[in-house]
N, C-alpha and C positions, 0 to 999 in steps of 0.2 A: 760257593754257590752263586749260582747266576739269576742275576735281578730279572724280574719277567716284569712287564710294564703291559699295562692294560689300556688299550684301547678308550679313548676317553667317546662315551655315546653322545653319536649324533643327534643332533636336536629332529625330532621328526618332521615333515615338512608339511605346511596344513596345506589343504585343497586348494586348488587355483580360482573354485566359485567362493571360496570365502572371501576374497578379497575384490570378487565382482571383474575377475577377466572370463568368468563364463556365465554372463547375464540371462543366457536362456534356461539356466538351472532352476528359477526361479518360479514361485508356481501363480500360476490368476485368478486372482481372489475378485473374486462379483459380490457385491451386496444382497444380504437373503434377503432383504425387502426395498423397495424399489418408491421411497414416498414421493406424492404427486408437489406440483409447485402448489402450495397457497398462498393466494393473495393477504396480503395481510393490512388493515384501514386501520391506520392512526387517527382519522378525523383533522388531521394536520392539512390534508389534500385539498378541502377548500378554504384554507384561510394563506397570508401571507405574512412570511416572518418580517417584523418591523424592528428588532430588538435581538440580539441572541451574544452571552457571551457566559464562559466559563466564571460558575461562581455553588456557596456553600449556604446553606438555606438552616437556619435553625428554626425552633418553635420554643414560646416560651412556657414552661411548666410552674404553676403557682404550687404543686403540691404530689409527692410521687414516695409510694414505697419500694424501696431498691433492696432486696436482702435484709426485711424485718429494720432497715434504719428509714428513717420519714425523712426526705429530701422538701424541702422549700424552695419556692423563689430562683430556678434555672435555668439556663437556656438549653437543650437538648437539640441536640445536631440532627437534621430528618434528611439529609442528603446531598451531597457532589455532584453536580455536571453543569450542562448547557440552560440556563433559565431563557426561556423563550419569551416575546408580547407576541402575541399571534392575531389580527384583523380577520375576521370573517367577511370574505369574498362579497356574501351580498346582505348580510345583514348588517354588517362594518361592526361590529362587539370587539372589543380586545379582551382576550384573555392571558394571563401571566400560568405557561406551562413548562414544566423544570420534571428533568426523567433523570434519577440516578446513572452516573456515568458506565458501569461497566452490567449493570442488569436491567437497565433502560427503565424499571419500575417507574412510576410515577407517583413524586412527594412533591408536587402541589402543581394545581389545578385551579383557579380562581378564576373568576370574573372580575372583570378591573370597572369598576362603578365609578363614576364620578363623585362619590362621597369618600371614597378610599384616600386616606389620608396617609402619604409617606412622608415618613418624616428620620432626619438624621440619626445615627446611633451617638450618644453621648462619649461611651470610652471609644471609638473609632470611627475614622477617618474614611473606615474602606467599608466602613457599613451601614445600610438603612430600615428602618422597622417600621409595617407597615401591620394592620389588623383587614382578617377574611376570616369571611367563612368555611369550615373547615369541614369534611367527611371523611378523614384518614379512619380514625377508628369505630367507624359506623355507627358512626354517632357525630348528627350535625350538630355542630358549635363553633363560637366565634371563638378566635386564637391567635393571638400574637405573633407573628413572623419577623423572624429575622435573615437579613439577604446579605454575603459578607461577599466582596469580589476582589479578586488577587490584588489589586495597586489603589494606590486613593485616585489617582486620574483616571481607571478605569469606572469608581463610583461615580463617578461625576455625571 
């Protein structure tokens, strides 16, 4: 008997636009809606940055229910980025303004009063605690902050 051998199948060969040697295959997509530029006003535009460097901003919490357990006495993290002193152009005020790094939200906002007392953080180096008033949660009170920045010589 004589052996028959079969043809082994060819791999089939894909399109020449799939691999983008025929670029005008492709079809032009327009946007259904067309939105206008908005301006958008920080209130930043009339004051001038005096101060600005990457740092971690806590708040201190005297009393907090977390999943039915009662928390005491801790520092609770309110956000990451660029803490700003910002001078008002003509009224010369400084304000300490810090925008969460990647949603730019704003956790904290203060007025820097000459009674504002900063003073060192005890276990660190790289940190200082200062007390403002506070309207995070719509509701004004005074609140403990804490400002923590990458190196001890950048606290300085």
């Amino acid at each position: 008997m004589a052996e028959e051998t079969v043809p082994a199948a060819a791999a089939p060969e894909a399109p020449a636009a799939a691999f983008g040697a025929d670029e005008s295959a492709g079809g032009d997509f327009q946007p259904l809606y067309q939105a206008p530029k908005v301006e958008v006003k920080t209130h930043e535009e009339d004051e001038i940055v005096t101060f600005k460097m990457r740092a971690k901003l806590f708040v201190f919490v005297k009393e907090d229910v977390y999943g039915g357990e009662v928390r005491k006495d801790f520092w609770k993290e309110r956000g990451t980025g660029d803490v700003k002193l910002l001078r008002h152009k003509e009224m010369g005020k400084i304000r300490l303004l810090m925008r969460q790094e990647k949603t730019l939200k704003i956790c904290a906002n203060h007025l820097v009063a000459p009674t504002v007392e900063l003073s060192a953080n005890v276990g660190s180096d790289r940190s200082w605690v200062f007390t403002a008033a506070d309207f995070a949660d719509e509701e004004l009170k005074t609140e403990t902050f804490a400002i923590k920045f990458g190196s001890s010589e950048s606290a300085k």
